[in-house]
DSSP file (Angstrom, degrees, kcal/mol; ACC not computed):
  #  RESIDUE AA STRUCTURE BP1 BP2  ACC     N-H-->O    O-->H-N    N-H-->O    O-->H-N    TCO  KAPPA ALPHA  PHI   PSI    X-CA   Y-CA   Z-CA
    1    1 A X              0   0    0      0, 0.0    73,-0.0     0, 0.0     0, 0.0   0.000 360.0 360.0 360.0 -30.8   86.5   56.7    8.0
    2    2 A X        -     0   0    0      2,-0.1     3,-0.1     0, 0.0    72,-0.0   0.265 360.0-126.6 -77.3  11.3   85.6   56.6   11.7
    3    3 A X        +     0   0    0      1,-0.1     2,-0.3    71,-0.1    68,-0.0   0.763  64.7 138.9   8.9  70.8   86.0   53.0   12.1
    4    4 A X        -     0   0    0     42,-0.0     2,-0.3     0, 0.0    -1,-0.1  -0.901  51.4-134.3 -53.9 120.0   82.6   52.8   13.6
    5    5 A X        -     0   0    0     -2,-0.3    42,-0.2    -3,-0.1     2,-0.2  -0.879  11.4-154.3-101.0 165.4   79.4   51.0   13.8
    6    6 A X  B     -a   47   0A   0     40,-2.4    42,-2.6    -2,-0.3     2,-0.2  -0.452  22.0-124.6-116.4 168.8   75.8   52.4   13.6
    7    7 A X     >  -     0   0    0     40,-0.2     4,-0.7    -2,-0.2    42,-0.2  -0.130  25.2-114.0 -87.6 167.4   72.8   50.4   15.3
    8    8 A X  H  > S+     0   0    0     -2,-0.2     4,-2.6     2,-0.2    12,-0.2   0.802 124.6  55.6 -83.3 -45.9   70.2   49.7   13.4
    9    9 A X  H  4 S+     0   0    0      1,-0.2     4,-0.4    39,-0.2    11,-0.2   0.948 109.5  50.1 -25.0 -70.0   68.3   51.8   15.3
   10   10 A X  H >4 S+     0   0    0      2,-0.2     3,-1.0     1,-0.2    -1,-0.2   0.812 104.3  54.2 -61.9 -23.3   71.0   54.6   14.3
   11   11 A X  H >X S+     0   0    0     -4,-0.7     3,-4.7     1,-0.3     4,-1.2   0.992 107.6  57.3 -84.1 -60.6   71.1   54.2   10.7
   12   12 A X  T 3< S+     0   0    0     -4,-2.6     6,-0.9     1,-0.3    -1,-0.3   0.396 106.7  40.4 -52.1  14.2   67.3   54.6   10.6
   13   13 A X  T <4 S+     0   0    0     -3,-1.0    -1,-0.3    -2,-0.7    -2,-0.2   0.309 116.5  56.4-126.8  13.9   66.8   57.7   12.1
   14   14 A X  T <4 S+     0   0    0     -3,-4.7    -2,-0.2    -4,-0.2    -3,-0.2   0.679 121.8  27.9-103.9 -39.1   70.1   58.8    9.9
   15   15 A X  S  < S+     0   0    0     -4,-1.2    -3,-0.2     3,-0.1    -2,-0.1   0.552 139.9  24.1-111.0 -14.2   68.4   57.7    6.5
   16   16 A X  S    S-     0   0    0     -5,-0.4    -3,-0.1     2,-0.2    -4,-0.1   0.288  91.6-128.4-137.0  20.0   64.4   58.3    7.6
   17   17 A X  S    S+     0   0    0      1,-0.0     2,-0.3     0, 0.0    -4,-0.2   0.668  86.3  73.1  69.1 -19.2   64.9   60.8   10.3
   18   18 A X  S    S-     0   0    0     -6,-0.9     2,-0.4     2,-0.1    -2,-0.2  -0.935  98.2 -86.0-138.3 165.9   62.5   58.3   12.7
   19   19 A X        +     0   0    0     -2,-0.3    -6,-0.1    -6,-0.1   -10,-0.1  -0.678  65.8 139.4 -82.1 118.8   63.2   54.7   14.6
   20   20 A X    >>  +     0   0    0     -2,-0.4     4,-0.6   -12,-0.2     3,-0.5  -0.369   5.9 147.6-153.2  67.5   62.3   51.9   11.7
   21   21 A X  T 34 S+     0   0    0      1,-0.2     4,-0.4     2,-0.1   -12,-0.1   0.680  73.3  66.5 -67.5 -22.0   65.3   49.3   12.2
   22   22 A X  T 34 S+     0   0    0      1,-0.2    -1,-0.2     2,-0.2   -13,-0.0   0.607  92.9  54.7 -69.1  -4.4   62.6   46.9   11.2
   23   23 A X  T <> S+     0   0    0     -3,-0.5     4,-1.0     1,-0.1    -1,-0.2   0.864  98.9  71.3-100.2 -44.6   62.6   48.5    7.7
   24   24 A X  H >X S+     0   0    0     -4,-0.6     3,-2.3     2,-0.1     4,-0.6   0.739  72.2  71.6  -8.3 -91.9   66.6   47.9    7.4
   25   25 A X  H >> S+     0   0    0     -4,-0.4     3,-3.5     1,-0.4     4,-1.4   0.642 102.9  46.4 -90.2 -85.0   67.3   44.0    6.9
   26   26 A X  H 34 S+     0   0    0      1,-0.3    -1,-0.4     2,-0.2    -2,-0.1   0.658 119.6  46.2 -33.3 -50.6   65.7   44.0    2.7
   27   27 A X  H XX S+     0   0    0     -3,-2.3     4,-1.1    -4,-1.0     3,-0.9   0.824 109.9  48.3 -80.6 -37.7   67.7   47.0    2.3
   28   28 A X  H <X S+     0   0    0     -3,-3.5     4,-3.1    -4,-0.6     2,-0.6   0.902 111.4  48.9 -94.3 -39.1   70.9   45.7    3.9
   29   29 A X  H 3< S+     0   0    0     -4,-1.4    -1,-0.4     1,-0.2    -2,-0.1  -0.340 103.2  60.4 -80.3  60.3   71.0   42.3    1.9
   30   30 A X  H X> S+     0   0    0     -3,-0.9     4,-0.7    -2,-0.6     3,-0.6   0.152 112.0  41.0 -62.4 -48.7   70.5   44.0   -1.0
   31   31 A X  H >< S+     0   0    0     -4,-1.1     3,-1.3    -3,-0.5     4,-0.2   0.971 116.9  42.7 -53.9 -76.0   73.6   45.5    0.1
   32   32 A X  T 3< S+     0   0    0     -4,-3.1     4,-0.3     1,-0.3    -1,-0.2   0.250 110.1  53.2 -77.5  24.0   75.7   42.5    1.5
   33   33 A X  T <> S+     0   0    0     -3,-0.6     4,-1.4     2,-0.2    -1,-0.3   0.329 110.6  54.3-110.6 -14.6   74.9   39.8   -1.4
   34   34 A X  T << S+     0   0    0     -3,-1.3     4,-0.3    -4,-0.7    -2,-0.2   0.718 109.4  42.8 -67.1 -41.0   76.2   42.6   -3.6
   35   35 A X  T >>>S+     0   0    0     -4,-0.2     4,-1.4     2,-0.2     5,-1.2   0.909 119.6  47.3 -96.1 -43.4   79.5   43.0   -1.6
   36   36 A X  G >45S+     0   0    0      2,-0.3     3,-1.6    -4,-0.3     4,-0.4   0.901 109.7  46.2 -42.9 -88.6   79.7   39.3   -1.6
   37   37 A X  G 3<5S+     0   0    0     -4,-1.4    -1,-0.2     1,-0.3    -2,-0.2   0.605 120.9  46.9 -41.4 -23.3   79.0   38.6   -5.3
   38   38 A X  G <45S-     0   0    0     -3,-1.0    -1,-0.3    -4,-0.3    -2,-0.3   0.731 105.8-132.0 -95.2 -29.8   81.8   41.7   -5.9
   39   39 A X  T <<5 +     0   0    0     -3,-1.6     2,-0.3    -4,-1.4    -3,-0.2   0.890  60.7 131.6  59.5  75.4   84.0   40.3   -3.6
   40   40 A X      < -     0   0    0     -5,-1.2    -1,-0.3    -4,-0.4    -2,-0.2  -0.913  66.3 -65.1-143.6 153.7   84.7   43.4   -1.7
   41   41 A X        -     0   0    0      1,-0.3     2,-1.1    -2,-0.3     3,-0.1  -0.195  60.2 -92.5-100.9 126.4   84.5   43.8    2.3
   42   42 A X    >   -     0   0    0      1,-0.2     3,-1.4    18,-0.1    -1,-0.3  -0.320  39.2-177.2 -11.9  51.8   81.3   43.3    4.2
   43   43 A X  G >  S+     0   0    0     -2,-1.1     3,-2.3     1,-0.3     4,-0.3   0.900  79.0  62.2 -35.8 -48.1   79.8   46.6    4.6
   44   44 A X  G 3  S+     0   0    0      1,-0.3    -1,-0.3     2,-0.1     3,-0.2   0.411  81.3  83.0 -66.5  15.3   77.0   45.2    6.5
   45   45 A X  G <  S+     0   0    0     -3,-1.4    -1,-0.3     1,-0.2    -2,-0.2   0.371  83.1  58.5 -99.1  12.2   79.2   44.2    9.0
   46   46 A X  S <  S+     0   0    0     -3,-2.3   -40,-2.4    24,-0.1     2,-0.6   0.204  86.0  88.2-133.4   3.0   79.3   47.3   10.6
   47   47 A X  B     -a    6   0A   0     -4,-0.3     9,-0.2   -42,-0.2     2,-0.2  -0.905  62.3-179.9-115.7 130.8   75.7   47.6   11.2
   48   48 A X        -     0   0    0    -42,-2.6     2,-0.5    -2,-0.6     7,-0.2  -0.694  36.6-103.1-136.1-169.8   74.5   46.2   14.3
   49   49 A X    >>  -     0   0    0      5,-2.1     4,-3.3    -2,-0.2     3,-1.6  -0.769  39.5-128.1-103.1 111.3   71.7   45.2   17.0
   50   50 A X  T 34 S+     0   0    0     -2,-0.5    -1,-0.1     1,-0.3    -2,-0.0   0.472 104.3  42.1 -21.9 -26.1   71.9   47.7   19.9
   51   51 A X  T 34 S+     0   0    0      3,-0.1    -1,-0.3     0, 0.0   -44,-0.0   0.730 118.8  34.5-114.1 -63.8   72.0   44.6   22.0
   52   52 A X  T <4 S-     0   0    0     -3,-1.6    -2,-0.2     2,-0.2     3,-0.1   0.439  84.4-139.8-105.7 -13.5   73.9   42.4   20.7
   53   53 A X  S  < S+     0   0    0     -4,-3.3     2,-0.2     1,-0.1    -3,-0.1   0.635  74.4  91.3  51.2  20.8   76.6   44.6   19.0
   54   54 A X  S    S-     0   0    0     -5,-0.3    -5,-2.1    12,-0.0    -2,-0.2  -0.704  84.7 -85.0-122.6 176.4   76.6   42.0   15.5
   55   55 A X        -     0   0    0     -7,-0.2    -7,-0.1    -2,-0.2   -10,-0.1  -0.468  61.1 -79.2 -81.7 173.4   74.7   42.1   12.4
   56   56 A X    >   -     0   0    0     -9,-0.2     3,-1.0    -2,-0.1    -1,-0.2   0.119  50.0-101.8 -70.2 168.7   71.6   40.8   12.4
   57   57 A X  T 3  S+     0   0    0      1,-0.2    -1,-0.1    -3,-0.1    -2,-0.0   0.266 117.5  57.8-105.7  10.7   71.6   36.4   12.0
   58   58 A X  T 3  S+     0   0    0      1,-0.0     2,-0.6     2,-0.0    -1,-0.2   0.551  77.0  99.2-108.8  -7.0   70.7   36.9    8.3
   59   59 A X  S <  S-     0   0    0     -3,-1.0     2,-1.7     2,-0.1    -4,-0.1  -0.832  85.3-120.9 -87.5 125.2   73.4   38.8    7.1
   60   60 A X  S    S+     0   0    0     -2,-0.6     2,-0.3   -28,-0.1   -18,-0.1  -0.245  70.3 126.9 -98.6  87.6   75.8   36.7    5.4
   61   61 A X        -     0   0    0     -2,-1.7     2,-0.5   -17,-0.1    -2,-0.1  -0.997  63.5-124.6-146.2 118.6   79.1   37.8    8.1
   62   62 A X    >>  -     0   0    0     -2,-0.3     3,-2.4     1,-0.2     4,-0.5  -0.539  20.4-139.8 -84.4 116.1   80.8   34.6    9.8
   63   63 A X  T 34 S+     0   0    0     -2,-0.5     3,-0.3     1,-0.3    -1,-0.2   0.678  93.6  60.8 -78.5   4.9   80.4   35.6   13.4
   64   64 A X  T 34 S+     0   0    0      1,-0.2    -1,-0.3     2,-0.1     3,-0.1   0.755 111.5  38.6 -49.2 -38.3   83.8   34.3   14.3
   65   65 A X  T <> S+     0   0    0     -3,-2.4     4,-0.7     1,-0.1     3,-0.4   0.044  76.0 115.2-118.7  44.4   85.0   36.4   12.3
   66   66 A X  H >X S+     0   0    0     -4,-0.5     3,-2.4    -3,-0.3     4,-1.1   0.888  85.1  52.2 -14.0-101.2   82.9   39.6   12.7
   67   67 A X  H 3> S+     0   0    0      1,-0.4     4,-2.0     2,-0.2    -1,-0.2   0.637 110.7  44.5 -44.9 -51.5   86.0   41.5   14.2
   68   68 A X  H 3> S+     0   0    0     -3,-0.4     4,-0.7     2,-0.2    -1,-0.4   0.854 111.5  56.1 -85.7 -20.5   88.3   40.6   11.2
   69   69 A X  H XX S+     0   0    0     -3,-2.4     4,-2.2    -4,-0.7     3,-0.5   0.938 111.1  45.0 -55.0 -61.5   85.3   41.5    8.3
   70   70 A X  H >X S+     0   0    0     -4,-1.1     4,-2.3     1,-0.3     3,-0.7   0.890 104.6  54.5 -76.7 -37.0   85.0   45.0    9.8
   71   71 A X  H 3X S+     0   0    0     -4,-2.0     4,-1.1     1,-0.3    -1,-0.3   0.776 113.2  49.4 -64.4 -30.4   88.8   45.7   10.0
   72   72 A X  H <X S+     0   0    0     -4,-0.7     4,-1.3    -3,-0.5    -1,-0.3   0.796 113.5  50.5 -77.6 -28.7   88.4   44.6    5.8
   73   73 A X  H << S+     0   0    0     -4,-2.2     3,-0.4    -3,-0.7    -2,-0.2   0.945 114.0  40.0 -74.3 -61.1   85.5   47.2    5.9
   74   74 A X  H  < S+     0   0    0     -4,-2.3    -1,-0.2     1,-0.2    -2,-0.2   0.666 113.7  47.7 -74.6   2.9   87.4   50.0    7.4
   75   75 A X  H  < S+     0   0    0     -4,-1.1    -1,-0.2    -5,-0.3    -2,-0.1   0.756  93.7 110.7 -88.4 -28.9   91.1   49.7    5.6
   76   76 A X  S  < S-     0   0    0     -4,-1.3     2,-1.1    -3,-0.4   -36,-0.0   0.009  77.7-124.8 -57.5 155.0   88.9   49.5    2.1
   77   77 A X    >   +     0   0    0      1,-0.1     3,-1.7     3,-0.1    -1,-0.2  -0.805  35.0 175.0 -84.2  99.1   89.0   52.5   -0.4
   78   78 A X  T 3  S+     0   0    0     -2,-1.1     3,-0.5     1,-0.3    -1,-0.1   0.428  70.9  66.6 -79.1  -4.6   85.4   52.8   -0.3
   79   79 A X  T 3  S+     0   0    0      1,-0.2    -1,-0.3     3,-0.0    -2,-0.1   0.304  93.4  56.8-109.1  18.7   85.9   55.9   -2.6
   80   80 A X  S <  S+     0   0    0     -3,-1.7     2,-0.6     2,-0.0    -1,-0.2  -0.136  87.1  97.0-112.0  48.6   87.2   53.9   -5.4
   81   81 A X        -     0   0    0     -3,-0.5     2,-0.5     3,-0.0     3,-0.1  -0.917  70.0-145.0-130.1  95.0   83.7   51.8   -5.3
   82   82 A X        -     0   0    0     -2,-0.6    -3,-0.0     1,-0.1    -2,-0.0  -0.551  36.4 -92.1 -88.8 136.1   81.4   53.3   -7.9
   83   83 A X        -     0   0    0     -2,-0.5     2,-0.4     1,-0.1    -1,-0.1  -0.038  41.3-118.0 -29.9 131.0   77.5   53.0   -6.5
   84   84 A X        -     0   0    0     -3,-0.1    -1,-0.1     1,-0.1     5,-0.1  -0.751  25.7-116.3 -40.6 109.3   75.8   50.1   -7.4
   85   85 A X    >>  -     0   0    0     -2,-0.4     4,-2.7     1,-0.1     3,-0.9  -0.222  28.3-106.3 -57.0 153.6   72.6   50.4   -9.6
   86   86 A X  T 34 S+     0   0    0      1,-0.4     4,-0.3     2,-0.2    -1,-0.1   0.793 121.5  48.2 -70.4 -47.4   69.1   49.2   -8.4
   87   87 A X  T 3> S+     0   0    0      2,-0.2     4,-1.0     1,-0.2    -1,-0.4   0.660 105.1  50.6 -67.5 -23.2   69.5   46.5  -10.5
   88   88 A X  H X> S+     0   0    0     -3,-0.9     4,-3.1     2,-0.2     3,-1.1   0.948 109.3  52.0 -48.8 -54.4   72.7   45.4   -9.7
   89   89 A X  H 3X S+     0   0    0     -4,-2.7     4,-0.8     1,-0.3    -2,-0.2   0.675 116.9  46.5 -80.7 -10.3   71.8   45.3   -6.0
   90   90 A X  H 3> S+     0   0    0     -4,-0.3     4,-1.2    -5,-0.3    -1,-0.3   0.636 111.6  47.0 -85.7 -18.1   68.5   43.1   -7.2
   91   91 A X  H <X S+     0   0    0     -3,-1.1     4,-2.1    -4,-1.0    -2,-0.2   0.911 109.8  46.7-103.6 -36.2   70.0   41.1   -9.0
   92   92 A X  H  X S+     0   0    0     -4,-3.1     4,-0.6     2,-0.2    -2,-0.2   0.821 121.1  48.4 -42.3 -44.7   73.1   40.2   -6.5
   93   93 A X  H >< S+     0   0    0     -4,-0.8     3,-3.8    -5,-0.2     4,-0.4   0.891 106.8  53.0 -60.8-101.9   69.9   39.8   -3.8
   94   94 A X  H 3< S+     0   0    0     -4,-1.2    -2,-0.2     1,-0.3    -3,-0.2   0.530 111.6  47.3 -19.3 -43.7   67.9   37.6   -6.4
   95   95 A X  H 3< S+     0   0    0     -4,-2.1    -1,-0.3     1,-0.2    -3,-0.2   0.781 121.5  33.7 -66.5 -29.8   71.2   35.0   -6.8
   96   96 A X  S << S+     0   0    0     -3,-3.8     2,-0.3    -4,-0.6    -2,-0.2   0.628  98.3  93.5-129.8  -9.9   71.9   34.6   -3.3
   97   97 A X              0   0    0     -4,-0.4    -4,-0.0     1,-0.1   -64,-0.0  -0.474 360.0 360.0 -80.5 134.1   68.4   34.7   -1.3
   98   98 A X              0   0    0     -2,-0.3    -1,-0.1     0, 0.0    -3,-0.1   0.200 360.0 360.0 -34.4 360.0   66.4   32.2   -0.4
């Protein structure tokens, strides 16, 4: 709603309270092979490397168009998007990972 991005850094001390960006990247392609297979707007484009101010080189977000992804992340109605299940988001991983 803030058309924002978090760090990696920031999302982990928002979801474990302590710096673990390393713990991220399994979690977040769960995520973005989920919005891919659904065909609904990168979420994961909007988390990035303190540094480098993109997602990470494994997240599947064309860094050309990084800029036009997130603008699809922040117009969506994300409140009409009911939560994925644990298995959804494994099995969407499982289909598209290496």
């Amino acid at each position: 709603m803030n058309r924002q991005t978090v760090t990696y850094e920031g999302l982990s001390l928002l979801m474990y309270r302590r710096n673990a960006p390393g713990v991220l990247a399994n979690i977040l392609g769960h995520i973005a092979f989920y919005c891919e297979d659904n065909k609904i707007p990168p979420l994961t484009s909007i988390v990035v490397g303190k540094w480098r101010g993109a997602p990470g080189s494994e997240i599947p977000v064309d860094p050309e168009s990084i800029d036009g992804e997130r603008a699809k992340v922040y117009d969506y109605d994300w409140y009409d998007v009911y939560p994925p299940s644990e298995d959804e988001l494994k099995t969407a991983f499982d289909n598209n990972s290496c």
